[in-house]
C-alpha positions as CSV (number, residue, x, y, z in Angstrom):
1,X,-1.3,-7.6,33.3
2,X,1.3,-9.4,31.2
3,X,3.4,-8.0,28.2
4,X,1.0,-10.2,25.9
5,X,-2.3,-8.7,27.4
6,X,-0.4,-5.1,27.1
7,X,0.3,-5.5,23.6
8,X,-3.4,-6.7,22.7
9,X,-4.5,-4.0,24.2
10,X,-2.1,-1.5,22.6
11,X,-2.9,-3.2,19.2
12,X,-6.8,-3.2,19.9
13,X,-6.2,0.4,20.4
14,X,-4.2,1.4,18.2
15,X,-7.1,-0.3,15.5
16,X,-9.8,2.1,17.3
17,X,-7.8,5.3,17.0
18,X,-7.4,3.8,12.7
19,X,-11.1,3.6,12.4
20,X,-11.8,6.1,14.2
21,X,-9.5,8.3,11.7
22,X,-11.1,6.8,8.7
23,X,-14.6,7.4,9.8
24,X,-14.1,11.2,11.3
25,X,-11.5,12.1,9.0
26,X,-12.3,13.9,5.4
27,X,-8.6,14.5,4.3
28,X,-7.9,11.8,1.6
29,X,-3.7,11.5,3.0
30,X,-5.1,11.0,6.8
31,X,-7.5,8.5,6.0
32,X,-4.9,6.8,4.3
33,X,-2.9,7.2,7.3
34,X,-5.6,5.2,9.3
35,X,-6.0,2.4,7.0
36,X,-2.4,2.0,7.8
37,X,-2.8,2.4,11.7
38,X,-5.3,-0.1,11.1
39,X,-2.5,-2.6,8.9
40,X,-0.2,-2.1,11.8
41,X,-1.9,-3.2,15.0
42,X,-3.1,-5.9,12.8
43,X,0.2,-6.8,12.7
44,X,1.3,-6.2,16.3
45,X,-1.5,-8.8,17.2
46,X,-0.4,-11.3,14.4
47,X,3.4,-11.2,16.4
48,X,1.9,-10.9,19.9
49,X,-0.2,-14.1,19.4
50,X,3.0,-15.8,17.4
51,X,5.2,-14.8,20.0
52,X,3.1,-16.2,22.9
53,X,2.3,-19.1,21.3
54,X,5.8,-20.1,20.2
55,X,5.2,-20.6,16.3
56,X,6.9,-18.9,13.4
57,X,3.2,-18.2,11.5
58,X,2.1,-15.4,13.0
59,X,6.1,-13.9,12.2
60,X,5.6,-15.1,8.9
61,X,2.0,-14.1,8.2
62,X,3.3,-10.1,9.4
63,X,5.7,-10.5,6.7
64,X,3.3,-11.1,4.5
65,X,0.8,-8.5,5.5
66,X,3.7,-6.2,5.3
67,X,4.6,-6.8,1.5
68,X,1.0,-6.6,0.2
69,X,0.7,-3.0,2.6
70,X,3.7,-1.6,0.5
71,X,1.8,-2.8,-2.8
72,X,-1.3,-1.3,-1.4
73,X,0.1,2.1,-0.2
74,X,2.1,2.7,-3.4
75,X,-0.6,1.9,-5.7
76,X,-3.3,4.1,-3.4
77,X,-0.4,7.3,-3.6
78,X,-0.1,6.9,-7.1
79,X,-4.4,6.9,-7.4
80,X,-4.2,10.3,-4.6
81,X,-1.8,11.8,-7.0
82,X,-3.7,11.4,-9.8
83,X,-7.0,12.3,-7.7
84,X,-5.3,15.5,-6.9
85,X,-4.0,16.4,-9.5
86,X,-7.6,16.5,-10.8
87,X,-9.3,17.9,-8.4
88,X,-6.9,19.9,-6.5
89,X,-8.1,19.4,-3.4
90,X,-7.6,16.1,-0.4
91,X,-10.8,16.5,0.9
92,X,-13.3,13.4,0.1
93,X,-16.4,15.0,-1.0
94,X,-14.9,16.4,-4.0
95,X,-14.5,12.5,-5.3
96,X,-18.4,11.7,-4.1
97,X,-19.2,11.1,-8.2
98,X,-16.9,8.5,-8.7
99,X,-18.7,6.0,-7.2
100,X,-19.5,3.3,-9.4
């Protein structure tokens, strides 16, 4: 196994143990945490495949991915905070009405 197989791997696995957090998970901050797993081992794949195949897009697409995760995670804090504050409580059934 090569360090490019290695790192798909490690990224397809890192993306399991995300989902799996976001699916088991009720806590509102470790789901959070997942989809962010999740971001990152999209990422590591992004590089891996830029890497091996010697172009700059995959490099640049990360950077990207990167600036629009920092968007998403500040805006989804500021939306828990507010959730919280609410609510007082992380866990996700208490939000089950908001649907809409």
């Amino acid at each position: 196994m090569d360090r490019y197989q290695f790192l798909i791997l490690l990224a397809g696995l890192l993306f399991s143990m995300g989902f799996l957090g976001t699916v088991l998970r009720r806590n509102l901050l470790v789901v959070m945490m997942s989809l962010e797993i999740m971001l990152n081992a999209v990422i590591l794949s992004f590089v891996t495949f830029a890497v091996r195949g010697g172009t700059i897009e995959g490099a640049a697409m990360a950077f990207f991915i990167y600036a629009a995760g920092a968007c998403e995670i500040a805006l989804a804090m500021a939306i828990a905070v507010i959730l919280v504050k609410r609510r007082a409580s992380l866990d996700m059934d208490a939000y089950r009405e908001l649907k809409g």
